[in-house]
CHARMM internal coordinates of N, CA and C (Angstrom, degrees):
IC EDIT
DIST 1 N 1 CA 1.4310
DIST 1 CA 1 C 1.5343
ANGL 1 N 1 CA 1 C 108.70
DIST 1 C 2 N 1.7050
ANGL 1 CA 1 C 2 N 120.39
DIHE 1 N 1 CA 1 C 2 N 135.41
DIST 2 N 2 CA 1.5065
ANGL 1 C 2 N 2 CA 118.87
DIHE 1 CA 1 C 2 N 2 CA 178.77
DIST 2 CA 2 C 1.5054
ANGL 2 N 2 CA 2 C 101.69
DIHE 1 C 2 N 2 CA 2 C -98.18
DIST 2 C 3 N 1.0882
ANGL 2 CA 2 C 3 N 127.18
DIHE 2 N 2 CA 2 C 3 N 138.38
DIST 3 N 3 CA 1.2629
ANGL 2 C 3 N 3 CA 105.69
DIHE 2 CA 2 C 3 N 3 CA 166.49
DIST 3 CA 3 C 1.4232
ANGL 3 N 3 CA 3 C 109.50
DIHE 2 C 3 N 3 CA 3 C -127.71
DIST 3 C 4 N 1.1942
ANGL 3 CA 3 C 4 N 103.57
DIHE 3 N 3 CA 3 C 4 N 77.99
DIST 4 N 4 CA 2.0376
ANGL 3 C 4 N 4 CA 112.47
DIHE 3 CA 3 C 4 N 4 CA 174.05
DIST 4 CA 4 C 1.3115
ANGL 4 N 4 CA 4 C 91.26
DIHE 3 C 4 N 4 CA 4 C -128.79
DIST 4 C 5 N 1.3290
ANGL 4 CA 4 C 5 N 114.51
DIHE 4 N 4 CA 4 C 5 N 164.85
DIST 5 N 5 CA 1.3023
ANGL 4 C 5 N 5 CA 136.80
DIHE 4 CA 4 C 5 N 5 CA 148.12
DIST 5 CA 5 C 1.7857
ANGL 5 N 5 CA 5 C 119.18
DIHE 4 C 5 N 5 CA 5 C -35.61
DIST 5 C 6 N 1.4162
ANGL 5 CA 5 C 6 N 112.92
DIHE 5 N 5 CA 5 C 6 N 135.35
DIST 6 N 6 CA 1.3880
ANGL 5 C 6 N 6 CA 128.25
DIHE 5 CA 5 C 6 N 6 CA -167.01
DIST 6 CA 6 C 2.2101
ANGL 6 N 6 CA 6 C 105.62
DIHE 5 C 6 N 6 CA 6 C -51.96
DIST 6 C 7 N 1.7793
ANGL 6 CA 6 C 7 N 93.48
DIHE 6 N 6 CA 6 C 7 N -42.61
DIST 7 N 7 CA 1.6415
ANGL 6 C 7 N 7 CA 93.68
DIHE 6 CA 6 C 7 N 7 CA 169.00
DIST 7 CA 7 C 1.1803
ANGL 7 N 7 CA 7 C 117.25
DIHE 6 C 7 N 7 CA 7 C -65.83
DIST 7 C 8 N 1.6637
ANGL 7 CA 7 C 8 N 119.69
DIHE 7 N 7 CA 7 C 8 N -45.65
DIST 8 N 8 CA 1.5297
ANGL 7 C 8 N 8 CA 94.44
DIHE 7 CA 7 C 8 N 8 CA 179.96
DIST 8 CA 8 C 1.0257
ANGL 8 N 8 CA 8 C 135.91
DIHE 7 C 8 N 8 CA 8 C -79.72
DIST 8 C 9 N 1.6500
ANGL 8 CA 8 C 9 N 128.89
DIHE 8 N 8 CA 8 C 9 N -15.52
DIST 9 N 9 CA 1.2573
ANGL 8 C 9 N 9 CA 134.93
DIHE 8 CA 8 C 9 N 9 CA 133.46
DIST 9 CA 9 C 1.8376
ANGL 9 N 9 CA 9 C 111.88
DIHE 8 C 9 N 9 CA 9 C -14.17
DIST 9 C 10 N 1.1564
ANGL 9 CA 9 C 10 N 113.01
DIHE 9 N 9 CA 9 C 10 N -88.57
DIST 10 N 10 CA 1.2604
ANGL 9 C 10 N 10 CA 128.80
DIHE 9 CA 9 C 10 N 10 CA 177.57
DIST 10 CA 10 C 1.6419
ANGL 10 N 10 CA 10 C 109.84
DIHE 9 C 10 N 10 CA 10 C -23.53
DIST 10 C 11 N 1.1411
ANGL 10 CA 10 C 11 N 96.29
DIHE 10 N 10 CA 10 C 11 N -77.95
DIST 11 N 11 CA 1.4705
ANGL 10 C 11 N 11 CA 109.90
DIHE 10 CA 10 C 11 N 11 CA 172.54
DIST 11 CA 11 C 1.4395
ANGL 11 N 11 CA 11 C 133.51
DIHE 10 C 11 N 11 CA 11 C -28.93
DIST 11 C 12 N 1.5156
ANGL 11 CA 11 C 12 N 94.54
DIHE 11 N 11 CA 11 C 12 N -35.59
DIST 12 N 12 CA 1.4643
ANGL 11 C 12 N 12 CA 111.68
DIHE 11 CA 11 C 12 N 12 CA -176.77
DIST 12 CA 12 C 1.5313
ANGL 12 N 12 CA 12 C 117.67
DIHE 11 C 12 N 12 CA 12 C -78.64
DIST 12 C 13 N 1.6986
ANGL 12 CA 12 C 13 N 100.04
DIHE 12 N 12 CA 12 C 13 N -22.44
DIST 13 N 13 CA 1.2950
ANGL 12 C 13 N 13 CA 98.26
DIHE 12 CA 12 C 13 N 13 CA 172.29
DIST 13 CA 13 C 1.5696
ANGL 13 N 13 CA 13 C 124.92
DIHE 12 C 13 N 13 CA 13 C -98.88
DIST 13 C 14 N 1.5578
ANGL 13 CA 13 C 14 N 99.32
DIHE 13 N 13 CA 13 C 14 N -0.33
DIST 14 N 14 CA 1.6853
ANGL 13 C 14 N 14 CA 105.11
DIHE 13 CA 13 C 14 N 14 CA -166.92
DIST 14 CA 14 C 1.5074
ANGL 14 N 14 CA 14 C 86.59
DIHE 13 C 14 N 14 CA 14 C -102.93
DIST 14 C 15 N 0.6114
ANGL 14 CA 14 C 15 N 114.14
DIHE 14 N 14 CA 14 C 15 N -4.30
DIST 15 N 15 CA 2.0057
ANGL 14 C 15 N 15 CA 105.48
DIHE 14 CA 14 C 15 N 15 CA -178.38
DIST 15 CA 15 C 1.4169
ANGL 15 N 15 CA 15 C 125.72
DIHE 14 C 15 N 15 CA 15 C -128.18
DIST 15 C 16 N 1.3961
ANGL 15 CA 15 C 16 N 109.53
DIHE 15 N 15 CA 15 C 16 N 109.68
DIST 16 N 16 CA 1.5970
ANGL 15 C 16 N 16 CA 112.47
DIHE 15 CA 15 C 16 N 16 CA -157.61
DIST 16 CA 16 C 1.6478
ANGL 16 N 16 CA 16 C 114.46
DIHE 15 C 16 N 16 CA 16 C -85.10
DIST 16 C 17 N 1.0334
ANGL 16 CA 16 C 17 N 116.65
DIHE 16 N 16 CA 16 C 17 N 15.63
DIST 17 N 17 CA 1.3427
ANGL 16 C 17 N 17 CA 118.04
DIHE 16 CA 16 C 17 N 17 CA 152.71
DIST 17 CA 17 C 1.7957
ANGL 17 N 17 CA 17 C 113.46
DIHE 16 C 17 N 17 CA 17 C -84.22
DIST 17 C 18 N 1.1106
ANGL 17 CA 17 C 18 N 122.98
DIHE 17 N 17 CA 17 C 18 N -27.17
DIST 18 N 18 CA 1.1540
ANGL 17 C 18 N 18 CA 103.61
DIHE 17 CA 17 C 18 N 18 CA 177.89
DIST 18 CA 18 C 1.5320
ANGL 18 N 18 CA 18 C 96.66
DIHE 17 C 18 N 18 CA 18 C -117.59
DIST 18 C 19 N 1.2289
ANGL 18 CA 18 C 19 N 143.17
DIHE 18 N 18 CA 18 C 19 N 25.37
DIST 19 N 19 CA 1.6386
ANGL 18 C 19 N 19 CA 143.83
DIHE 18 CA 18 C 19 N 19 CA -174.57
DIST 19 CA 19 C 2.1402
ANGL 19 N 19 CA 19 C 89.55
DIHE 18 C 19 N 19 CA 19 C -109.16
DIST 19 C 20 N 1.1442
ANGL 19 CA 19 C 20 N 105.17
DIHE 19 N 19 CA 19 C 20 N -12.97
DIST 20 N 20 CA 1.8319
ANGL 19 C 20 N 20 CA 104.71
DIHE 19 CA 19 C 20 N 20 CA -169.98
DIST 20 CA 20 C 1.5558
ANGL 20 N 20 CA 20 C 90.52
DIHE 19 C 20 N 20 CA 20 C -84.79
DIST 20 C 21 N 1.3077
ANGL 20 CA 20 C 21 N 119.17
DIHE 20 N 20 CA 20 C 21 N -29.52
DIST 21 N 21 CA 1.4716
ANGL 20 C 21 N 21 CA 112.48
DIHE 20 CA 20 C 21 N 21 CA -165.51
DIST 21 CA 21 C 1.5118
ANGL 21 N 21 CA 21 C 123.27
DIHE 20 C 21 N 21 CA 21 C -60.95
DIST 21 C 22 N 1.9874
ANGL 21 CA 21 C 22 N 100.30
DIHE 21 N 21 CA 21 C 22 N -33.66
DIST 22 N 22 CA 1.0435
ANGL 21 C 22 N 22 CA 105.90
DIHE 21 CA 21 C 22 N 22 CA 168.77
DIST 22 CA 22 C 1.2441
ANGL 22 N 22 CA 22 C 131.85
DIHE 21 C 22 N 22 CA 22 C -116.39
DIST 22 C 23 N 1.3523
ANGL 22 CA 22 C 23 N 118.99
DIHE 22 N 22 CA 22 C 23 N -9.59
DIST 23 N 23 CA 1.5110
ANGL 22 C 23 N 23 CA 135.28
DIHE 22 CA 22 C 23 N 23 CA -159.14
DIST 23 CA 23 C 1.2110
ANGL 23 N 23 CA 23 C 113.76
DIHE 22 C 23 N 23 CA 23 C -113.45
DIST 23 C 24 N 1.6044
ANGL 23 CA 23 C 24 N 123.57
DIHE 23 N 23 CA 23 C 24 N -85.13
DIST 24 N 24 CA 1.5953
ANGL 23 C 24 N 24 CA 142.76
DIHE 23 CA 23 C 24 N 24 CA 160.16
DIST 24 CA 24 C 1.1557
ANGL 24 N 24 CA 24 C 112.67
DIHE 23 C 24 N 24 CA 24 C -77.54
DIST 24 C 25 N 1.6091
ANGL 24 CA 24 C 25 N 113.64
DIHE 24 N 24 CA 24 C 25 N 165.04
DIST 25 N 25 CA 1.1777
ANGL 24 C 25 N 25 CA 133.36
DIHE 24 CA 24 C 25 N 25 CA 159.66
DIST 25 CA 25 C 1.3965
ANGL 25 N 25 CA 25 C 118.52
DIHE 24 C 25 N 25 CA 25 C -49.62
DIST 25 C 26 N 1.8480
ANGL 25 CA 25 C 26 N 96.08
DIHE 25 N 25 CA 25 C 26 N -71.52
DIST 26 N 26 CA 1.4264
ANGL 25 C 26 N 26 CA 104.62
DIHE 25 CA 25 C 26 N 26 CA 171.41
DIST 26 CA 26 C 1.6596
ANGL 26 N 26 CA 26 C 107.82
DIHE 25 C 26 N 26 CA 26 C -162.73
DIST 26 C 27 N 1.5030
ANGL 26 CA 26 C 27 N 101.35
DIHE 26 N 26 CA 26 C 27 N 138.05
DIST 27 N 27 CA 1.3223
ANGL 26 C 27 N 27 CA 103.92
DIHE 26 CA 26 C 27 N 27 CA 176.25
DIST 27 CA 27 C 1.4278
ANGL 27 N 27 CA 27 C 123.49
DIHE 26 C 27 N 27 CA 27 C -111.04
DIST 27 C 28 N 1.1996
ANGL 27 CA 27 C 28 N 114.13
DIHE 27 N 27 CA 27 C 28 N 117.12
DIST 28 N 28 CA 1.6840
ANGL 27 C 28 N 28 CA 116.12
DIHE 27 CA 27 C 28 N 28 CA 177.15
DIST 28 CA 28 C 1.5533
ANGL 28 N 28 CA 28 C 135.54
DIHE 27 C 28 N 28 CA 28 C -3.51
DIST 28 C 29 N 1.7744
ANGL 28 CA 28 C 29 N 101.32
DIHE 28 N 28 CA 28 C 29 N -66.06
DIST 29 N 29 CA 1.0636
ANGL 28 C 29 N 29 CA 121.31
DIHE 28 CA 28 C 29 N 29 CA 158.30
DIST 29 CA 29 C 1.5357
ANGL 29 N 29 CA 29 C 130.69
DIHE 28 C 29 N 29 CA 29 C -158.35
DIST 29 C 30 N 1.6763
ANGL 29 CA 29 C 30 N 119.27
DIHE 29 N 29 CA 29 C 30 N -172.87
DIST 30 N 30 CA 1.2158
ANGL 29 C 30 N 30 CA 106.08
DIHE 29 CA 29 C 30 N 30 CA -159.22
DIST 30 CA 30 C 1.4362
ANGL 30 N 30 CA 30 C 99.84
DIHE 29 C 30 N 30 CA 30 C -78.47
DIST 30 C 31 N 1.6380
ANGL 30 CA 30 C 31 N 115.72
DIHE 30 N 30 CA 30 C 31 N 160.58
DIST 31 N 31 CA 1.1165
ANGL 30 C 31 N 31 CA 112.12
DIHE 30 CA 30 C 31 N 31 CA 162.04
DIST 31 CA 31 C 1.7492
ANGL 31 N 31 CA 31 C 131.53
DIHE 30 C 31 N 31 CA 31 C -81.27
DIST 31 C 32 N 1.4045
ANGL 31 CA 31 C 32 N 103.94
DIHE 31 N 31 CA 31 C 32 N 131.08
DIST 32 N 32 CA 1.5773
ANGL 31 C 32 N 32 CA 106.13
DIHE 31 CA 31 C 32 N 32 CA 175.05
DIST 32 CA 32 C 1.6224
ANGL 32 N 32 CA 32 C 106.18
DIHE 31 C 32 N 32 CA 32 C -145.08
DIST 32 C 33 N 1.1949
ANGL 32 CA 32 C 33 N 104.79
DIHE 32 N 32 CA 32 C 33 N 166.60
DIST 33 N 33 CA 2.0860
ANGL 32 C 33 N 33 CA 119.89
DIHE 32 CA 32 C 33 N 33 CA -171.21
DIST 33 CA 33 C 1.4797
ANGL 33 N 33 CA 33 C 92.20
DIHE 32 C 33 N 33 CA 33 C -46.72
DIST 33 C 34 N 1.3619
ANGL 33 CA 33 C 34 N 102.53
DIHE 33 N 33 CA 33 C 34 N 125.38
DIST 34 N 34 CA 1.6941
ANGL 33 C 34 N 34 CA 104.49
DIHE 33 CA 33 C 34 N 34 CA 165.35
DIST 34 CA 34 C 1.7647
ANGL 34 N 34 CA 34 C 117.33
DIHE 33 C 34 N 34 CA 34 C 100.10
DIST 34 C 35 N 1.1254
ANGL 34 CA 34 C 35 N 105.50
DIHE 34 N 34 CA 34 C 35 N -55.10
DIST 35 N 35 CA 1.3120
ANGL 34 C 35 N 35 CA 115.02
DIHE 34 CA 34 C 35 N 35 CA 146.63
DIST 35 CA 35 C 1.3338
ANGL 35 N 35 CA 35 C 152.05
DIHE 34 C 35 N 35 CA 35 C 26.53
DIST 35 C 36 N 1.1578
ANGL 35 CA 35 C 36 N 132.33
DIHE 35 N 35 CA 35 C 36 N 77.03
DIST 36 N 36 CA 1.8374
ANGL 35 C 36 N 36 CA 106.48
DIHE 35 CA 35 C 36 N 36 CA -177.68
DIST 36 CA 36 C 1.3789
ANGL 36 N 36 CA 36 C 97.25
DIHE 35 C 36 N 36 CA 36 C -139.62
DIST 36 C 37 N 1.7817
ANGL 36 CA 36 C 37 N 78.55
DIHE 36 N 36 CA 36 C 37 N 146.06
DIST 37 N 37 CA 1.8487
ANGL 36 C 37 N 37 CA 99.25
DIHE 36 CA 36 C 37 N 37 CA -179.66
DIST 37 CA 37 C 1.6667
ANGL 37 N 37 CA 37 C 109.33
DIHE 36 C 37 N 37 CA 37 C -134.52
DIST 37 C 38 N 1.2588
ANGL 37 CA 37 C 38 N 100.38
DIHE 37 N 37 CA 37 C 38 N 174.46
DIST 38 N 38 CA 1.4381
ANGL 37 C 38 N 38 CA 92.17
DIHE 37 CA 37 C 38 N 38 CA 164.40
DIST 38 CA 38 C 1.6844
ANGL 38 N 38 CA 38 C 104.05
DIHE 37 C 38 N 38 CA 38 C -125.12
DIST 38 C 39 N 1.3153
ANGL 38 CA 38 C 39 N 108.43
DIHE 38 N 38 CA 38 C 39 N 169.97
DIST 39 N 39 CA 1.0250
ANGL 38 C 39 N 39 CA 154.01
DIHE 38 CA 38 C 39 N 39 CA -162.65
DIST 39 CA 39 C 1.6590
ANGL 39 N 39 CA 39 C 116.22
DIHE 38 C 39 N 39 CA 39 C -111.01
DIST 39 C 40 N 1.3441
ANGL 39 CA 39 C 40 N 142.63
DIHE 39 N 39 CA 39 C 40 N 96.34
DIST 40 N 40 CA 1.3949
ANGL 39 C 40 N 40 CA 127.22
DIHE 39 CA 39 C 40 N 40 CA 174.72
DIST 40 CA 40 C 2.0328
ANGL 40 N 40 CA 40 C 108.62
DIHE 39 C 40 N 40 CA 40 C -121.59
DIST 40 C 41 N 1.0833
ANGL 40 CA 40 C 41 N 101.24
DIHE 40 N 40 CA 40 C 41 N 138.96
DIST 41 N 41 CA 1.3587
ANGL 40 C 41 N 41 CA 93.84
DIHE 40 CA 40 C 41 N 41 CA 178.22
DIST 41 CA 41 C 1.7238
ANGL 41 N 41 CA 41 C 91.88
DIHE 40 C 41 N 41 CA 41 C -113.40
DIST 41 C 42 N 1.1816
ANGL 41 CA 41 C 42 N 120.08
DIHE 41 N 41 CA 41 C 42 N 115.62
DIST 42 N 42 CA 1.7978
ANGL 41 C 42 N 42 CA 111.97
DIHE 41 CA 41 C 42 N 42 CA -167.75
DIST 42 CA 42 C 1.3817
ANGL 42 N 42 CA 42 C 114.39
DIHE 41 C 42 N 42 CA 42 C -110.72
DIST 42 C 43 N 1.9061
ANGL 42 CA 42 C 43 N 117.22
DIHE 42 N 42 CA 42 C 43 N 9.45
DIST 43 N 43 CA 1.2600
ANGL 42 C 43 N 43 CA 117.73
DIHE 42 CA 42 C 43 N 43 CA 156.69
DIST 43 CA 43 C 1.6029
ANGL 43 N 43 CA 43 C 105.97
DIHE 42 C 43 N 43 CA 43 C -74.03
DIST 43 C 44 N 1.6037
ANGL 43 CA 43 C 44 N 109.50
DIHE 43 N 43 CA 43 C 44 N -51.43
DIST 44 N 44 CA 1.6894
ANGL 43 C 44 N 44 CA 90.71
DIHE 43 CA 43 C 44 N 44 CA 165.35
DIST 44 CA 44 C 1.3464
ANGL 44 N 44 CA 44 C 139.28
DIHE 43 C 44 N 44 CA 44 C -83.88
DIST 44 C 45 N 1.2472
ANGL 44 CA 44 C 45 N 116.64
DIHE 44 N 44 CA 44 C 45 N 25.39
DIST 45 N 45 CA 1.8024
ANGL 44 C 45 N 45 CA 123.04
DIHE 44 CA 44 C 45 N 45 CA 166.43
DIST 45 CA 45 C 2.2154
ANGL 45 N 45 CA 45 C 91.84
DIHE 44 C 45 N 45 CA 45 C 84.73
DIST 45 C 46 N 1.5615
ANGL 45 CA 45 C 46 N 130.91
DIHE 45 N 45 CA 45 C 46 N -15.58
DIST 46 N 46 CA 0.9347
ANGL 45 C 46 N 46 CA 122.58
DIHE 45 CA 45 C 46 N 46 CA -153.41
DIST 46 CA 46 C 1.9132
ANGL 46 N 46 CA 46 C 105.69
DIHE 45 C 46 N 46 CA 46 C -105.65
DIST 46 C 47 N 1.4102
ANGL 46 CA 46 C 47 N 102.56
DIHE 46 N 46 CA 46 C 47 N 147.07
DIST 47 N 47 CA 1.5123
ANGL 46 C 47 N 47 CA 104.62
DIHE 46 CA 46 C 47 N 47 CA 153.92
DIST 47 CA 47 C 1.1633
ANGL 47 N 47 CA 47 C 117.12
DIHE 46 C 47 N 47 CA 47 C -167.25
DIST 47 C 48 N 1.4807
ANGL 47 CA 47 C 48 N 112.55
DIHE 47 N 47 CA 47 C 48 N -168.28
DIST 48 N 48 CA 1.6966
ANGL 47 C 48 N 48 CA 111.35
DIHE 47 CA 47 C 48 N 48 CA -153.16
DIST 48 CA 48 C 1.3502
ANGL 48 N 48 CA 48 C 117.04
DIHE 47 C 48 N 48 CA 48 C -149.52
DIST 48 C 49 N 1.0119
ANGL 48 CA 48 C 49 N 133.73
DIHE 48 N 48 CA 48 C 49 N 133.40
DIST 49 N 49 CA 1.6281
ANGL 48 C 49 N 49 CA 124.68
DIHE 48 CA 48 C 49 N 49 CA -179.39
DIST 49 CA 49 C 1.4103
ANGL 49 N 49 CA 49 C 110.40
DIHE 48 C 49 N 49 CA 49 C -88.52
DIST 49 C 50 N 1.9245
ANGL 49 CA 49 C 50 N 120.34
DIHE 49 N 49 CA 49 C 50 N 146.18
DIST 50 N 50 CA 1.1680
ANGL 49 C 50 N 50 CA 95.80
DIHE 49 CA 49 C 50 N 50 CA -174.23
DIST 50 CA 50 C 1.7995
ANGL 50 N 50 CA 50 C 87.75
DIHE 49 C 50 N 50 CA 50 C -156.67
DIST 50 C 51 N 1.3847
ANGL 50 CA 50 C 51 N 100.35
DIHE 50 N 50 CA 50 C 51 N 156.15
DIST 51 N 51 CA 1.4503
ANGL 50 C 51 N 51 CA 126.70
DIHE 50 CA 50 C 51 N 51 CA -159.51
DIST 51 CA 51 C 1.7415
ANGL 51 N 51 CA 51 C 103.73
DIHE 50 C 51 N 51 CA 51 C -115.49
DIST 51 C 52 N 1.2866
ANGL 51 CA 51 C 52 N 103.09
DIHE 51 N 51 CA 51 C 52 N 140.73
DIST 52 N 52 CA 1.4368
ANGL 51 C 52 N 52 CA 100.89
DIHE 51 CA 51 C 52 N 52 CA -167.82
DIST 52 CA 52 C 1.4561
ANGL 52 N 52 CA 52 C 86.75
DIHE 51 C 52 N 52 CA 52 C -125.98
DIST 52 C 53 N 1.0848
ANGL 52 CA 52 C 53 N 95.10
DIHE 52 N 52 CA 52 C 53 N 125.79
DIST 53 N 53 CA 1.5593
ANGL 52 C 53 N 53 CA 113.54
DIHE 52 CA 52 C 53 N 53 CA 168.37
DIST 53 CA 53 C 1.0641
ANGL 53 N 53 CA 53 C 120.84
DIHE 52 C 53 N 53 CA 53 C -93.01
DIST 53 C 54 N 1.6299
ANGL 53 CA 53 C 54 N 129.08
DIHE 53 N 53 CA 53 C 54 N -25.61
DIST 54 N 54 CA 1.1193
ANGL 53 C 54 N 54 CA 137.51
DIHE 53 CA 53 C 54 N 54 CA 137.83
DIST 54 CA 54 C 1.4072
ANGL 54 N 54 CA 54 C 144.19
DIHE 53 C 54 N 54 CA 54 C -134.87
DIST 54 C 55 N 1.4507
ANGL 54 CA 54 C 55 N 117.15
DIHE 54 N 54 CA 54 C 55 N -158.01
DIST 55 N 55 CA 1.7868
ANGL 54 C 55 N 55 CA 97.12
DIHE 54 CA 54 C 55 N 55 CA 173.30
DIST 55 CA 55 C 1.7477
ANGL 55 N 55 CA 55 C 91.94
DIHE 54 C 55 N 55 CA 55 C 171.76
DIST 55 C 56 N 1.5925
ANGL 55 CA 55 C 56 N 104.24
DIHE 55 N 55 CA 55 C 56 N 101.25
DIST 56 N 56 CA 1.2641
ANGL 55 C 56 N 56 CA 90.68
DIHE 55 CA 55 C 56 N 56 CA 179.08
DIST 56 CA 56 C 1.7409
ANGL 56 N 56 CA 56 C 108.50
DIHE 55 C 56 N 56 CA 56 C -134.10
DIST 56 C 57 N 1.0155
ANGL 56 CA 56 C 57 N 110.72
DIHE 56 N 56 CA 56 C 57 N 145.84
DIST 57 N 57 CA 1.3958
ANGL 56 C 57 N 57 CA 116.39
DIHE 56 CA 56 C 57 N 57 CA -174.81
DIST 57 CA 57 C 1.6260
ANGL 57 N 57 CA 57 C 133.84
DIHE 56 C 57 N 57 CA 57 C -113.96
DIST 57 C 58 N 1.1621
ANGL 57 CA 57 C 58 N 120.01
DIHE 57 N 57 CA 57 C 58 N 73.75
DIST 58 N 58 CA 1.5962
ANGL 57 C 58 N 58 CA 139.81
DIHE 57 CA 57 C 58 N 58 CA -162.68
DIST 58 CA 58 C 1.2909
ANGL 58 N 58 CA 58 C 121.12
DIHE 57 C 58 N 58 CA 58 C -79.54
DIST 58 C 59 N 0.8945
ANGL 58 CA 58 C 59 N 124.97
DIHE 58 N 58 CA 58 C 59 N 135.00
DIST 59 N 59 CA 1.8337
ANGL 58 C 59 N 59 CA 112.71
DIHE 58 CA 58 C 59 N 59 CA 161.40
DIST 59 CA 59 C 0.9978
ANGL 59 N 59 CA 59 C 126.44
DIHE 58 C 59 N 59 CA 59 C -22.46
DIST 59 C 60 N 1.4423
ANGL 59 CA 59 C 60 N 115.70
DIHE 59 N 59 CA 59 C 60 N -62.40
DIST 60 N 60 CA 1.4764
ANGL 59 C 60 N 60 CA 109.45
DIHE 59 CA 59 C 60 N 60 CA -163.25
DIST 60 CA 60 C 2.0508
ANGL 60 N 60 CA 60 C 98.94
DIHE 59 C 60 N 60 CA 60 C -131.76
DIST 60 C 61 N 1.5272
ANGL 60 CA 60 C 61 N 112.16
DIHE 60 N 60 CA 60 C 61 N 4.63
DIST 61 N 61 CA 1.2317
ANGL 60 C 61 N 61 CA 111.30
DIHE 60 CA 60 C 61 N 61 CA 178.33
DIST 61 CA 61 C 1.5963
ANGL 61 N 61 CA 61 C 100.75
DIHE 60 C 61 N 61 CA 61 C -141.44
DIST 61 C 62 N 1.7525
ANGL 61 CA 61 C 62 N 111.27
DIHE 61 N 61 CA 61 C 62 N 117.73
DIST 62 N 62 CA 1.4236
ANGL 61 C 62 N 62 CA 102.81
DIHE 61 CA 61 C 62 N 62 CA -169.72
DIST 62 CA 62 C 1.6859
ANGL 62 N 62 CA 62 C 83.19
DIHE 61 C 62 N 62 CA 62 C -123.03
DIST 62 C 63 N 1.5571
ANGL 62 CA 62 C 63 N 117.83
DIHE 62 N 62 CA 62 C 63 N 148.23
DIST 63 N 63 CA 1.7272
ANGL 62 C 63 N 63 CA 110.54
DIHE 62 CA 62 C 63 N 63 CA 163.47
DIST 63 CA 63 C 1.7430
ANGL 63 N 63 CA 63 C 100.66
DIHE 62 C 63 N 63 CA 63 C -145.13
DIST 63 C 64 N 1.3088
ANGL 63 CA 63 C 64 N 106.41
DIHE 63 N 63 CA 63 C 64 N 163.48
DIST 64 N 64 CA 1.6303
ANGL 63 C 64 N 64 CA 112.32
DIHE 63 CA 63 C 64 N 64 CA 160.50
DIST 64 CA 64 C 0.8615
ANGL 64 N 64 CA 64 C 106.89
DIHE 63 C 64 N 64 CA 64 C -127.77
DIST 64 C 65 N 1.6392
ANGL 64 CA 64 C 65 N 128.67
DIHE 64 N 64 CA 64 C 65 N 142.93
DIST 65 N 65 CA 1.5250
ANGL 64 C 65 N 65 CA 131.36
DIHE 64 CA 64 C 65 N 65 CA 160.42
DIST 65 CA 65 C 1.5060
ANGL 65 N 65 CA 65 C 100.36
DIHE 64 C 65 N 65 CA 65 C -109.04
DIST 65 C 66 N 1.7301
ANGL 65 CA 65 C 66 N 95.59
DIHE 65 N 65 CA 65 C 66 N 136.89
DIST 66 N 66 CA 1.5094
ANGL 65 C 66 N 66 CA 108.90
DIHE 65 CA 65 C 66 N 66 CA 177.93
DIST 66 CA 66 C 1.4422
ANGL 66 N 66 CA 66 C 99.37
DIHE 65 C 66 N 66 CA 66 C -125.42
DIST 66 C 67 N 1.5327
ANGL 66 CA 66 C 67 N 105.57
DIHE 66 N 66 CA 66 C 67 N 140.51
DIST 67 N 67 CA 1.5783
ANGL 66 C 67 N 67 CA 116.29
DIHE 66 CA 66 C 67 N 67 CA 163.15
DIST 67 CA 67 C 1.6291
ANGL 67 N 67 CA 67 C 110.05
DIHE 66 C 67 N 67 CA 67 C -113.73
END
COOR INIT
IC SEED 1 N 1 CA 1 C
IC BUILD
């Protein structure tokens, strides 16, 4: 269970200064529609490029699509 607010949720995943804390190493940049960043996880030597197909941020319904 998260229990923050629906933006900072959101936030946490569109912005790679605070998305490294828990997820990646480090990501290029933030995610937005159109978009591409990469992704490195550099305890395992691995990373990934990735395309955002979307990124939307709602009151009460926030989603990202990644390809």
């Amino acid at each position: 269970m998260i229990r923050r607010p629906i933006s900072e949720v959101f936030e946490a995943f569109v912005d790679p200064a605070i998305t490294c804390h828990f997820w990646y190493s480090r990501g290029s940049g933030r995610l937005k529609p159109g978009g591409k960043v990469r992704w490195d996880w550099e305890m395992f030597d691995v990373g990934t490029n990735v395309t955002v197909t979307a990124a939307q941020s709602r009151a009460r319904s926030n989603s990202i699509s990644l390809s």
